[in-house]
C-alpha beads as a LAMMPS data file, in Angstrom:
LAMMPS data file: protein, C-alpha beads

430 atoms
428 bonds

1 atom types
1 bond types

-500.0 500.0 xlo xhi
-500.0 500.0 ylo yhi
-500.0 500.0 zlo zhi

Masses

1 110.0

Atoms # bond

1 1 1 80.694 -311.920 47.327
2 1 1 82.180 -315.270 48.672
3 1 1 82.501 -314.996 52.274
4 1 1 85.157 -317.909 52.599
5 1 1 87.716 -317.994 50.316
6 1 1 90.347 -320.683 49.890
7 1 1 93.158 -320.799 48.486
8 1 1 95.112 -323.937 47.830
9 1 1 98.844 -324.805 46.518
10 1 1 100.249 -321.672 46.409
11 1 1 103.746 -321.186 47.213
12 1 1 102.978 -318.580 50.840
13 1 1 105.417 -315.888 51.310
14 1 1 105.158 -313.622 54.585
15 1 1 108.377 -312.273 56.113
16 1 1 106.436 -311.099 59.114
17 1 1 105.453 -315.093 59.870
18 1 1 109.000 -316.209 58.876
19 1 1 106.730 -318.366 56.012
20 1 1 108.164 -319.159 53.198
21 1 1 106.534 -322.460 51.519
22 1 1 103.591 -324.345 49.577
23 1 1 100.814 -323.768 51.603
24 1 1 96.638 -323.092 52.137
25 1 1 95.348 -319.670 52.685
26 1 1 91.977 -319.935 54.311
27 1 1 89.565 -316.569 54.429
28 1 1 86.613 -315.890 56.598
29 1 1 84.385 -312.678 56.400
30 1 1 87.020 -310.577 54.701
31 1 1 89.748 -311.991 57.633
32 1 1 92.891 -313.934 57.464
33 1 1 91.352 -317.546 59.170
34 1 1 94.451 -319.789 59.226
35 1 1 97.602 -320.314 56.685
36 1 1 99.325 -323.925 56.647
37 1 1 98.665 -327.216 55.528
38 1 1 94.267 -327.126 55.683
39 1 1 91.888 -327.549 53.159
40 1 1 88.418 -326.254 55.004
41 1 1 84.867 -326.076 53.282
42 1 1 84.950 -322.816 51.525
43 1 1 82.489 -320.688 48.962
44 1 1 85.014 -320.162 46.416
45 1 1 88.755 -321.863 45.762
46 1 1 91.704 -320.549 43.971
47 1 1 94.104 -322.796 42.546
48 1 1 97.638 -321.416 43.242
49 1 1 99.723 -324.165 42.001
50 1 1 103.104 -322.299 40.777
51 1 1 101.708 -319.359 41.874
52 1 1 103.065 -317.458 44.978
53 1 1 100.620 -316.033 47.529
54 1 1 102.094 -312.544 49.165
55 1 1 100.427 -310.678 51.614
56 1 1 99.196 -307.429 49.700
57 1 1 101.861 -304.971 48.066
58 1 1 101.515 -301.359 49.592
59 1 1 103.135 -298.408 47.759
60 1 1 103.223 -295.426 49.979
61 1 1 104.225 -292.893 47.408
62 1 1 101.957 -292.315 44.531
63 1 1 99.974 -289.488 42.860
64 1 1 96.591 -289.868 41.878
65 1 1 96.310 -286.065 40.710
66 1 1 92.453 -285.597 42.539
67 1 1 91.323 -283.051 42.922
68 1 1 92.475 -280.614 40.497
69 1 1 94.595 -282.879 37.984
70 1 1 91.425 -285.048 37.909
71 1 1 92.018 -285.717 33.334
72 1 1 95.326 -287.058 34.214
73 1 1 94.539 -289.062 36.910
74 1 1 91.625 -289.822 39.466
75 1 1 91.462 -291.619 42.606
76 1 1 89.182 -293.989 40.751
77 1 1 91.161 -294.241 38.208
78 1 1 94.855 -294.779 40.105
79 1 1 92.840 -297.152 42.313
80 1 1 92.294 -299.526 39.167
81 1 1 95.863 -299.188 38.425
82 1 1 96.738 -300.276 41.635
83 1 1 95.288 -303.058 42.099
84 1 1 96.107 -304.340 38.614
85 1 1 99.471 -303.882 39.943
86 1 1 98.965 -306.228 42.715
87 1 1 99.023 -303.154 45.232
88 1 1 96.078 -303.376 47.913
89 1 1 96.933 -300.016 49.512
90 1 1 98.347 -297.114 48.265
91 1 1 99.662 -293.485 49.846
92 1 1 98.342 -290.365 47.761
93 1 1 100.810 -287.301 47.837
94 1 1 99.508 -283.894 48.426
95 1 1 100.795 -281.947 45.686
96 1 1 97.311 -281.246 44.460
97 1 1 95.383 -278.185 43.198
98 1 1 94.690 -277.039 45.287
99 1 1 97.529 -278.750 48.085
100 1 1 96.115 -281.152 50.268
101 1 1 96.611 -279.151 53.127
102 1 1 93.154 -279.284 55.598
103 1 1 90.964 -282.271 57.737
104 1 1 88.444 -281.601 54.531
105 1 1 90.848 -282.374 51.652
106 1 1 92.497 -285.477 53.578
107 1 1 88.666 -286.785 54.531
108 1 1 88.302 -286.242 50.607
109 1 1 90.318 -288.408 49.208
110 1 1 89.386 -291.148 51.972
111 1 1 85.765 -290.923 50.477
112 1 1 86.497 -290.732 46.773
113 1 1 89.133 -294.013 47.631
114 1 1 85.997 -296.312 49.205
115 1 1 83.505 -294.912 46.358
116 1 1 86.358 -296.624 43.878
117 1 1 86.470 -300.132 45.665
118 1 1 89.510 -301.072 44.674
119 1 1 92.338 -300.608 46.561
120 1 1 93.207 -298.698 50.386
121 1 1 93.728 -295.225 49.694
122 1 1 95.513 -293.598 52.547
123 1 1 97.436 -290.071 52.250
124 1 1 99.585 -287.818 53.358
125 1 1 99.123 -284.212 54.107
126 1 1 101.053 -281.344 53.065
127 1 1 103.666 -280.008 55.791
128 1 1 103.059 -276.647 54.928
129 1 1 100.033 -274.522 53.794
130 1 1 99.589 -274.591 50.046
131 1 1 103.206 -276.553 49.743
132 1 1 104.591 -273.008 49.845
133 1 1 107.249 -273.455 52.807
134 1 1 106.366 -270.928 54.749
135 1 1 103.891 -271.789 57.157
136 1 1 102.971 -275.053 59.039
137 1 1 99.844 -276.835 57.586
138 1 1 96.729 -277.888 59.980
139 1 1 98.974 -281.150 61.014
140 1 1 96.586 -281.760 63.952
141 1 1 93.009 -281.981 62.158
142 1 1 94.971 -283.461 59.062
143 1 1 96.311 -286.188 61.591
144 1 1 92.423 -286.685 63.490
145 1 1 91.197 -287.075 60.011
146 1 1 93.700 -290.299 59.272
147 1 1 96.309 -288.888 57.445
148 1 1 99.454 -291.400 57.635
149 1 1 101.886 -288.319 57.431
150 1 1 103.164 -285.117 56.196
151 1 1 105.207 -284.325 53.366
152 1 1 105.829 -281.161 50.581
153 1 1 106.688 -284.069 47.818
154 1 1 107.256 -282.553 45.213
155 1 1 108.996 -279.388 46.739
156 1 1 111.508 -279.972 49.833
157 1 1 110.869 -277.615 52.799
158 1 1 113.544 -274.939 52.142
159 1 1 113.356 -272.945 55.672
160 1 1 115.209 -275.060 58.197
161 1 1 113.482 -273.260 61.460
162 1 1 109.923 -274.424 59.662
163 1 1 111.130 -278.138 59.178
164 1 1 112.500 -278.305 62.585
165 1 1 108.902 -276.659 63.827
166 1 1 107.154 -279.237 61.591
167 1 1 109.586 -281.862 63.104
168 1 1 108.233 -281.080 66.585
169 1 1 104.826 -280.468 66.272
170 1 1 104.998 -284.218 65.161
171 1 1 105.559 -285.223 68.170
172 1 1 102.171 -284.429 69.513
173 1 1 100.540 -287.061 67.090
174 1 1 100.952 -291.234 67.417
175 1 1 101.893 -293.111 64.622
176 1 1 102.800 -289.812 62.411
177 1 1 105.653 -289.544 59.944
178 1 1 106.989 -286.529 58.069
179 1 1 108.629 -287.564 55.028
180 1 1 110.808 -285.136 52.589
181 1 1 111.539 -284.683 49.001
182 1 1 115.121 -283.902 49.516
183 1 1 116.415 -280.878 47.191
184 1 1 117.901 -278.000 48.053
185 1 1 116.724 -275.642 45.721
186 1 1 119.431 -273.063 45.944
187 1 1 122.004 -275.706 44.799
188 1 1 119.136 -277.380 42.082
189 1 1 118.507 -274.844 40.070
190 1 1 116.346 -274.627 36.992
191 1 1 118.203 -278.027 36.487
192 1 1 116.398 -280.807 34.780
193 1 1 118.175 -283.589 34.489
194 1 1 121.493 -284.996 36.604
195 1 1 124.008 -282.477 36.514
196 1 1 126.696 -284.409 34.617
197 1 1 128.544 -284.894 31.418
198 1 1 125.045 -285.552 29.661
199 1 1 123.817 -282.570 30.450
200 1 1 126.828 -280.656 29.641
201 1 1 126.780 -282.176 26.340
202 1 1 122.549 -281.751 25.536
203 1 1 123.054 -278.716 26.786
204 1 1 120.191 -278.407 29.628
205 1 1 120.748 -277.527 33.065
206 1 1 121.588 -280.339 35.516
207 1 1 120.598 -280.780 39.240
208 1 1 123.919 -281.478 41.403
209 1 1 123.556 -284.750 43.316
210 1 1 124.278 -282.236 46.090
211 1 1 121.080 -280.816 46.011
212 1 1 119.964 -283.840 47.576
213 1 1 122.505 -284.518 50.088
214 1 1 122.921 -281.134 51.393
215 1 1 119.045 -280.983 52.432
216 1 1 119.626 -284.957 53.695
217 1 1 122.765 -284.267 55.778
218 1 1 120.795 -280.968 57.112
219 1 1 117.421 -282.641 57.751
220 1 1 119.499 -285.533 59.418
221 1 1 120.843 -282.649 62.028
222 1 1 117.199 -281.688 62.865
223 1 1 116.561 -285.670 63.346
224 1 1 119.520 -286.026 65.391
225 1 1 118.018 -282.920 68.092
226 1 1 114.380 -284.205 67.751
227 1 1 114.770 -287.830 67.738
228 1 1 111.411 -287.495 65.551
229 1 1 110.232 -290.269 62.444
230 1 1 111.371 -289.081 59.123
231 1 1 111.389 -290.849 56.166
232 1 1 113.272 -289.881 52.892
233 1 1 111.373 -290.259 49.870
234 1 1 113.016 -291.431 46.145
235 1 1 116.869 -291.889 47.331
236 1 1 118.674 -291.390 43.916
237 1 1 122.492 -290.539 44.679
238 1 1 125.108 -293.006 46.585
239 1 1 126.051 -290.466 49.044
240 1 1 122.685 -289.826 50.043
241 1 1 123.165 -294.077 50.697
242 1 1 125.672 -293.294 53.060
243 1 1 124.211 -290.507 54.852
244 1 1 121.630 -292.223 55.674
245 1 1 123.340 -295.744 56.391
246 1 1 125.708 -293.635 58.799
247 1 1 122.704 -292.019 60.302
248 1 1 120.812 -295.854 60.699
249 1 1 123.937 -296.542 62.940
250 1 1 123.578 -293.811 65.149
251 1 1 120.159 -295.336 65.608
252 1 1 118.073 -292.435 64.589
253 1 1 114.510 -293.183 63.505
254 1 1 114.980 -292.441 59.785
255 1 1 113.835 -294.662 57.047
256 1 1 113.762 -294.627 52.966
257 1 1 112.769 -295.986 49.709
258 1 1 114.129 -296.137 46.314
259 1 1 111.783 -296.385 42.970
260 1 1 112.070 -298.132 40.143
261 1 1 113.388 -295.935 37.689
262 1 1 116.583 -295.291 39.976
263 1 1 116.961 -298.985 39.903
264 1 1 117.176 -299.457 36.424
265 1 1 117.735 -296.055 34.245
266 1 1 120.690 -293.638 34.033
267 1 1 121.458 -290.616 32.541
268 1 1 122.219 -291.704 29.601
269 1 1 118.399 -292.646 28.682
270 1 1 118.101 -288.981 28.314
271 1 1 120.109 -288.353 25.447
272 1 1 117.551 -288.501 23.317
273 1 1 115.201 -285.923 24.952
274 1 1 112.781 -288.197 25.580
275 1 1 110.621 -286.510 28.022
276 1 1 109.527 -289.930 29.523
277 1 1 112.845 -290.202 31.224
278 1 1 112.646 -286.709 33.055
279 1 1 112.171 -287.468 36.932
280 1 1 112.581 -285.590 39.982
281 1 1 115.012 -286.559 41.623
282 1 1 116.737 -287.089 38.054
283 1 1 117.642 -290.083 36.610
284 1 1 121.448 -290.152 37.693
285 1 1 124.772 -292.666 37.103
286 1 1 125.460 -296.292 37.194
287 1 1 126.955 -295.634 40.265
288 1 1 124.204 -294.364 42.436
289 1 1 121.955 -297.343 41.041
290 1 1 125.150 -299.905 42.151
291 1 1 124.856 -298.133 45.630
292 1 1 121.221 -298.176 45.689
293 1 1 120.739 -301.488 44.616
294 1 1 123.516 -302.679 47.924
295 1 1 121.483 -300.365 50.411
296 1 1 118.494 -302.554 49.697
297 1 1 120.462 -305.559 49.695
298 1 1 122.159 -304.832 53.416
299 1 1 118.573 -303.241 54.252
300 1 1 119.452 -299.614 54.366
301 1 1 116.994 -299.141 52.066
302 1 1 113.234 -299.702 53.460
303 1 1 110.736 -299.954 51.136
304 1 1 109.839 -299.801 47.370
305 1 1 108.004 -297.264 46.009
306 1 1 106.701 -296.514 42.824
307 1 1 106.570 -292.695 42.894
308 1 1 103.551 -293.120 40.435
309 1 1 103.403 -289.645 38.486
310 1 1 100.794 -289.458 35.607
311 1 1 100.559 -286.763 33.168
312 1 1 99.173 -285.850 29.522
313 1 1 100.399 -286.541 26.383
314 1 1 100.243 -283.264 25.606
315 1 1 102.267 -281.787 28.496
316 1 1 105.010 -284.862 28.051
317 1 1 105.294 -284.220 24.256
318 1 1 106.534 -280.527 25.215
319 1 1 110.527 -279.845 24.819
320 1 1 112.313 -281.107 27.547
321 1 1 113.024 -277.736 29.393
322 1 1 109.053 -277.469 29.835
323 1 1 107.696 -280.812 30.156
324 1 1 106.723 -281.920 34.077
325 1 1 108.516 -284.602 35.546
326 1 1 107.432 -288.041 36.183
327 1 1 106.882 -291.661 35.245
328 1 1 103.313 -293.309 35.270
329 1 1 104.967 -297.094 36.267
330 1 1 102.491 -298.043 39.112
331 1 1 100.783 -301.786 36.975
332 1 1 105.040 -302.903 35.786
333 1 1 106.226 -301.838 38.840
334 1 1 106.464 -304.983 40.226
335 1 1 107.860 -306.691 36.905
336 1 1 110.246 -303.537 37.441
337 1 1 111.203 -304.928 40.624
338 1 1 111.881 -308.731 39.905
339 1 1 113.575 -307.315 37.105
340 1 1 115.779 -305.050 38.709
341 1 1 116.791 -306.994 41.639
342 1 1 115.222 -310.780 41.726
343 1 1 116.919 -311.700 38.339
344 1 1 120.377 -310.568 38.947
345 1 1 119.685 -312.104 42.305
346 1 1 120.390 -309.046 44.659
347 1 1 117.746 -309.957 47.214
348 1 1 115.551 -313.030 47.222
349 1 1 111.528 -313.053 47.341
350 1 1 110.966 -312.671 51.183
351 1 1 113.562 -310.049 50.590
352 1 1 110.991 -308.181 48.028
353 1 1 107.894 -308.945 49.817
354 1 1 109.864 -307.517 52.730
355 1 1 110.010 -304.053 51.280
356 1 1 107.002 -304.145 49.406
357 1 1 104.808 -304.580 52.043
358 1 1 106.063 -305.489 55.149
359 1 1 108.400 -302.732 55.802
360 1 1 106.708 -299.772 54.035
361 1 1 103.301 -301.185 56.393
362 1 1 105.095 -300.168 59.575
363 1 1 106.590 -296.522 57.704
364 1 1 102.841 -295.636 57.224
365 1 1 101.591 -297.394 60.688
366 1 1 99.206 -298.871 58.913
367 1 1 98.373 -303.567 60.538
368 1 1 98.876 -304.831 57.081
369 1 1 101.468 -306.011 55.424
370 1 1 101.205 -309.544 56.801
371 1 1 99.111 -312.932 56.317
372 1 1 99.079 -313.261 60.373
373 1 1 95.705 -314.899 61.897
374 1 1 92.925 -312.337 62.180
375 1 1 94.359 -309.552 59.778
376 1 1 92.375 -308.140 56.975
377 1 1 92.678 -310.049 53.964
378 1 1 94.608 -308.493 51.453
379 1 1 96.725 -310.865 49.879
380 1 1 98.596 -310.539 45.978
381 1 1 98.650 -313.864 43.988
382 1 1 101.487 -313.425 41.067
383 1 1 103.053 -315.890 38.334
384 1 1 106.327 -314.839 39.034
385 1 1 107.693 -316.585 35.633
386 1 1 105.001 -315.529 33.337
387 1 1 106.555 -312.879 31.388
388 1 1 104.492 -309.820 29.952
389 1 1 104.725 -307.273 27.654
390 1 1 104.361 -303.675 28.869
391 1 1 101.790 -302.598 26.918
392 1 1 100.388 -298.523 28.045
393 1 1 97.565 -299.138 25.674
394 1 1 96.301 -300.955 28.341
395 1 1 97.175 -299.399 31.440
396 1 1 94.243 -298.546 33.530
397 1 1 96.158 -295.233 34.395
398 1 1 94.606 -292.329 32.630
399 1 1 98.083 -291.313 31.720
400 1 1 100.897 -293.060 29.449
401 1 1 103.909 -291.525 29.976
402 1 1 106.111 -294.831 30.892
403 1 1 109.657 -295.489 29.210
404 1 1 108.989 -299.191 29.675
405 1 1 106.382 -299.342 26.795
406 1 1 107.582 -302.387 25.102
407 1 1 109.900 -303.901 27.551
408 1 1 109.141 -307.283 28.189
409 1 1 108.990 -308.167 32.452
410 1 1 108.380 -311.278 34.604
411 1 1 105.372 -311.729 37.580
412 1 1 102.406 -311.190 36.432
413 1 1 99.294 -310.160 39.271
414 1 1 96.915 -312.719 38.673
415 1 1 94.589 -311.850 41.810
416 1 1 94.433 -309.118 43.815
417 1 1 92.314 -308.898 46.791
418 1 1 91.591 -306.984 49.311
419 1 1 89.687 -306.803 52.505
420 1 1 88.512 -310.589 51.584
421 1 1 87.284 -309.425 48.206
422 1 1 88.570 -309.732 44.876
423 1 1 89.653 -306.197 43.642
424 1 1 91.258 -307.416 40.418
425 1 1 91.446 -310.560 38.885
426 1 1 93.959 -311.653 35.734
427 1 1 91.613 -313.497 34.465
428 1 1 87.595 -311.607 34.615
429 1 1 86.285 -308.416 34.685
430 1 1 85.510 -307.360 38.382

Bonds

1 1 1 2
2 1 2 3
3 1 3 4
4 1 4 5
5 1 5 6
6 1 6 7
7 1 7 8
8 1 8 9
9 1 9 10
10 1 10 11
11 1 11 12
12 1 12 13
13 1 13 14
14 1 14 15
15 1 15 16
16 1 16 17
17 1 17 18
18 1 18 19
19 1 19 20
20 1 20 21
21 1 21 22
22 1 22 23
23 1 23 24
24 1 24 25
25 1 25 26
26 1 26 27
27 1 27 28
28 1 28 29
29 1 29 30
30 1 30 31
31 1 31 32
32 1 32 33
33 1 33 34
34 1 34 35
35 1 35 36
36 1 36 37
37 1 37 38
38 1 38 39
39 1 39 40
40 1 40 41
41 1 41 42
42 1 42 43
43 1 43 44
44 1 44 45
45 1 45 46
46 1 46 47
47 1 47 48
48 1 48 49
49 1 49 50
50 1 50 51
51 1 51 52
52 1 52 53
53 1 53 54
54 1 54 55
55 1 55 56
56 1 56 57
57 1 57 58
58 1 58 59
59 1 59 60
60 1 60 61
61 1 61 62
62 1 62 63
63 1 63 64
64 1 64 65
65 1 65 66
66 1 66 67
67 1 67 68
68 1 68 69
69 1 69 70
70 1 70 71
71 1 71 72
72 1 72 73
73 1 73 74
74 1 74 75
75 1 75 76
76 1 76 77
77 1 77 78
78 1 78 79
79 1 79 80
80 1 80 81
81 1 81 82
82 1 82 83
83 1 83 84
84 1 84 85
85 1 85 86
86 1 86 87
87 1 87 88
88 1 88 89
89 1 89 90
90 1 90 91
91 1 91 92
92 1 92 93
93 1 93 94
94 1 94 95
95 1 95 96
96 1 96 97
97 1 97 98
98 1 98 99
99 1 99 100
100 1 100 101
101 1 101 102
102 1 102 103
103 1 103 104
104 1 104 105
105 1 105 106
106 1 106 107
107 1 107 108
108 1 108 109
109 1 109 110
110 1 110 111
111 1 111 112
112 1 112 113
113 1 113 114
114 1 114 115
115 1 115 116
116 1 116 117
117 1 117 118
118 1 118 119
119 1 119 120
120 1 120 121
121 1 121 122
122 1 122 123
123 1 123 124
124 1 124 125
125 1 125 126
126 1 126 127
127 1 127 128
128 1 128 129
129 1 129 130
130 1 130 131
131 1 131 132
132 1 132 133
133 1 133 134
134 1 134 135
135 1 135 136
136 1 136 137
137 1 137 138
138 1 138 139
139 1 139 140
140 1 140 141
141 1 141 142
142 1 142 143
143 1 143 144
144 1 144 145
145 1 145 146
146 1 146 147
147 1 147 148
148 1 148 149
149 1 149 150
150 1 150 151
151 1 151 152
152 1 152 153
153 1 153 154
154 1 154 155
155 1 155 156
156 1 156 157
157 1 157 158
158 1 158 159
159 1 159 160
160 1 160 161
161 1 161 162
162 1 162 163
163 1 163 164
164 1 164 165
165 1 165 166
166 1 166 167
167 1 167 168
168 1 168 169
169 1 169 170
170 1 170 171
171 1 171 172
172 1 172 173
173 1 173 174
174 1 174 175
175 1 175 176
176 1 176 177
177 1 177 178
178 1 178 179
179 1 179 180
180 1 180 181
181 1 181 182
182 1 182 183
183 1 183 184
184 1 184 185
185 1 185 186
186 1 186 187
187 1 187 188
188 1 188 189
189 1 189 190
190 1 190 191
191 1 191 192
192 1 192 193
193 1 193 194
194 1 194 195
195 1 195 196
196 1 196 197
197 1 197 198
198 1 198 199
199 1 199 200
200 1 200 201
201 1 201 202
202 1 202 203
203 1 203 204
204 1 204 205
205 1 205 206
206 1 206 207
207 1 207 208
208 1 208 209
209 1 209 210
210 1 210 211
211 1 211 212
212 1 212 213
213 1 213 214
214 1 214 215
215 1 215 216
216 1 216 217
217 1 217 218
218 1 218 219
219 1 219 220
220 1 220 221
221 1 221 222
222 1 222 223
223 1 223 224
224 1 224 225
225 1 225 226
226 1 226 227
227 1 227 228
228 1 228 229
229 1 229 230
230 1 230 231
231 1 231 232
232 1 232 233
233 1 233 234
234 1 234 235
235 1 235 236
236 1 236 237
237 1 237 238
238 1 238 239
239 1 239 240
240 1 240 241
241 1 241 242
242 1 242 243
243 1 243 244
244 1 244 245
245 1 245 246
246 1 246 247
247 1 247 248
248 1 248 249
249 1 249 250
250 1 250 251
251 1 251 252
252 1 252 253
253 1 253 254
254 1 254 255
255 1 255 256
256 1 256 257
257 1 257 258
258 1 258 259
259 1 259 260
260 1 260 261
261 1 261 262
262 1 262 263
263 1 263 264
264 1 264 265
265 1 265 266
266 1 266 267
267 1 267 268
268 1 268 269
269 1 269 270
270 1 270 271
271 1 271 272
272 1 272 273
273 1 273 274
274 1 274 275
275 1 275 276
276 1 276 277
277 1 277 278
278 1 278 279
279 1 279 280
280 1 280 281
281 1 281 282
282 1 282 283
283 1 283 284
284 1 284 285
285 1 285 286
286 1 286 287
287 1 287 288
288 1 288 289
289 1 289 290
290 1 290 291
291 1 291 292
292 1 292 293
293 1 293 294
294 1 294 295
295 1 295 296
296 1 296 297
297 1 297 298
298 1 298 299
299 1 299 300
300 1 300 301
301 1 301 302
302 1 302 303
303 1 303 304
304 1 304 305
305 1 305 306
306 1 306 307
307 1 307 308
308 1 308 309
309 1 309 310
310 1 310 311
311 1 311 312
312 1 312 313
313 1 313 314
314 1 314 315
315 1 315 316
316 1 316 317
317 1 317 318
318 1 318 319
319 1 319 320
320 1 320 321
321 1 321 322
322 1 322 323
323 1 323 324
324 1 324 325
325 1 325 326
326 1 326 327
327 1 327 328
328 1 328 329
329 1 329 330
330 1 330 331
331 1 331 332
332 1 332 333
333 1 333 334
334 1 334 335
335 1 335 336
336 1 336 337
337 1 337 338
338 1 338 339
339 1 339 340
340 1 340 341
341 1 341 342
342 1 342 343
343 1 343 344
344 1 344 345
345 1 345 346
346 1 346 347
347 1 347 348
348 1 348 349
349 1 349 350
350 1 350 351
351 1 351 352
352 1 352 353
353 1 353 354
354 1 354 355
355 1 355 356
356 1 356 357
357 1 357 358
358 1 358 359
359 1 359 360
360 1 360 361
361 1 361 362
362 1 362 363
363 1 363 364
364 1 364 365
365 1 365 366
366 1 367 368
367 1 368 369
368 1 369 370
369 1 370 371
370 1 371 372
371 1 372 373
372 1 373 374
373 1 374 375
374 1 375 376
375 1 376 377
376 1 377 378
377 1 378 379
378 1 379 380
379 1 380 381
380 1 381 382
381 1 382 383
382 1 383 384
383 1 384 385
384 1 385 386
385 1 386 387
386 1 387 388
387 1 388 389
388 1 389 390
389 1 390 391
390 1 391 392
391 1 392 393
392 1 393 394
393 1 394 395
394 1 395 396
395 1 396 397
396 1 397 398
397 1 398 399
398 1 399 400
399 1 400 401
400 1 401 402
401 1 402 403
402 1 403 404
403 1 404 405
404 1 405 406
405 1 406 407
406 1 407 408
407 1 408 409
408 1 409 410
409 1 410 411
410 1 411 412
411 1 412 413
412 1 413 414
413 1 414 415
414 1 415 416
415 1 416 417
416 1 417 418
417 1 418 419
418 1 419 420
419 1 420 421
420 1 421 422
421 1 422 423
422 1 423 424
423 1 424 425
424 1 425 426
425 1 426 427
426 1 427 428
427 1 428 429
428 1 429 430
């Protein structure tokens, strides 16, 4: 392993540093050294030219599927797809089997993430036992053993006197965030897909955008009398937008993030009962991605996230009552990005780096997200005009199940390290 790393005539992008220019990216013992205009003595050197040098991408929602899951996805596995993504950390949802629910499972999937070598692997714990809704999880040991925060993803927490209890008991840990998979399940249903005229005419059962809101609006009340952190995972509708711009200007500590699939799919991709299209929340109208795509434009929206959900062949190429929801996107989702909201010129780069590491950095309370003097080096080198091919063939992902198969995107990862060490590289085996 090189100890010093340089590299030159890349075009550096770090929103935290206000830098956004052709510059030198000097590394020392796995360290950020200096950024500007230097050209040191160093073991290795990376040419950069046309290249832009970002301080490494973090998604904070993913699903690696370990343990229980483990021939869909493993932590090893999800790891290499990260980093071929250009993301050097990643957040792990506990909707495991079993739940990730106890100081054991969270110290678990720590260990299994630095046997893989690849990227961070930090994760949330379930706010409940088993993900059942009933009864607060161990949030204290869960919390001493590193987990970032607390979430049910997957399954909102129904009860409102348990969510406000779990919204409390936060407050007894630093740097702890409970997030929420918004859905009220009274008003969703056995619903698969938006409730709409699609579904009306497939004839499957919708989920009402109200599902969402209603739990939003109600967890936003609980916010409002705790003053807690709570962050609302996969945003889908345009009133959810407002509710939570509306609650931004009342100054309560709420953030979001939006994937990729709400940014660029509707409804309508499910006429055809393709199962790769079935998401939860659902796929929904060109009017929630129009409202979703201004939100992260004016910054209502925080962060990016790929909401990474792997399964079988087998299990997606059931009917589309039966088949599980979820998208394996986590190695486009960048192109899925630049596509969705570079190209039509909704946001610029610093913009996108912004969310995609910067911001969701401080959600998880993690120092990263930044090229700053003396961080840890993890730092994503993309061509952002090469365009690729999505190919799942070659996915590093256990799974397959991406719409996007075929579609051709823009910005490919050439390099990803992390820590000072070359995770993934474009162009070598490491």
């Amino acid at each position: 392993m090189a100890k010093n790393i340089l590299i030159k005539n890349g075009f550096v992008i770090d929103p935290a540093n206000k830098i956004n220019q052709k510059a030198n990216v000097y590394i020392v013992d796995g360290k950020i050294a200096e950024v500007g205009k230097i050209e040191p003595k160093a073991d290795m050197v990376i040419d950069a030219a046309g290249k832009y040098v970002l301080p490494g991408l973090i998604d904070i929602h993913v699903h690696f599927r370990e343990p229980g899951d483990e021939e869909e996805e493993t932590i090893a596995s999800g790891s290499a797809a990260a980093v071929a993504g250009g993301f050097t950390s990643v957040v792990c949802m506990p909707n495991t089997e079993p739940a990730i629910d106890d100081a054991t499972s969270v110290e678990y999937i720590h260990r299994m993430g630095r046997q893989a070598r690849k990227t961070h692997v930090y994760v949330m714990g379930a706010i409940t036992k088993g993900r059942a809704g009933e009864q607060l999880s161990e949030m204290g040991f869960m919390a001493q053993a590193g987990a970032v925060g607390f979430t049910d993803d997957g399954s909102g927490v129904q009860n409102v006197s348990v969510m406000l209890r779990a919204l409390k008991y936060s407050s007894m840990f630093k740097n702890i965030v409970i997030s929420q998979h918004c859905q009220d399940n009274s008003l969703a249903g056995s619903g698969v897909m938006n409730a709409g005229f699609n579904s009306t005419v497939l004839g499957i059962p919708g989920i009402d955008p109200l599902a969402e809101e209603m739990m939003l609006w109600r967890d936003i009340q609980l916010v409002r009398k705790t003053n807690m952190r709570y962050h609302v995972q996969h945003v889908s509708t345009a009133k959810s937008v407002e509710l939570i711009r509306q609650a931004k200007k009342d100054c309560l500590p709420i953030t979001c993030e939006a994937a990729p699939h709400h940014l660029l799919l509707t409804d309508d991709a499910c006429c055809d009962y393709d199962t790769n299209y079935k998401v939860n929340p659902p796929l929904r109208t060109e009017k929630d991605i129009e409202a979703i795509k201004q939100a992260i434009k004016d910054g209502t929206i925080d962060a990016l996230a790929s909401d990474h959900a792997p399964h079988l062949k087998s299990e997606k190429e059931l009917e589309f009552l039966a088949a599980p929801f979820g998208i394996a996107s986590l190695e486009c989702a960048l192109g899925l990005y630049i596509k969705a909201l570079i190209e039509p010129k909704i946001i610029d780069w610093p913009q996108l780096v912004s969310i995609m590491a910067e911001k969701p950095a401080k959600i998880i309370s993690v120092d990263k997200g930044t090229l700053g003097k003396g961080k840890q080096a993890d730092i994503t080198i993309i061509n952002p005009n090469y365009e690729y091919t999505v190919d799942v063939n070659k996915f590093r992902s256990k799974s397959k199940n991406c719409p996007y198969n075929g579609d051709k995107l823009k910005g490919k990862v050439e390099y990803t390290i992390v820590g000072g060490e070359i995770r993934y590289s474009a162009f070598a085996t490491v």
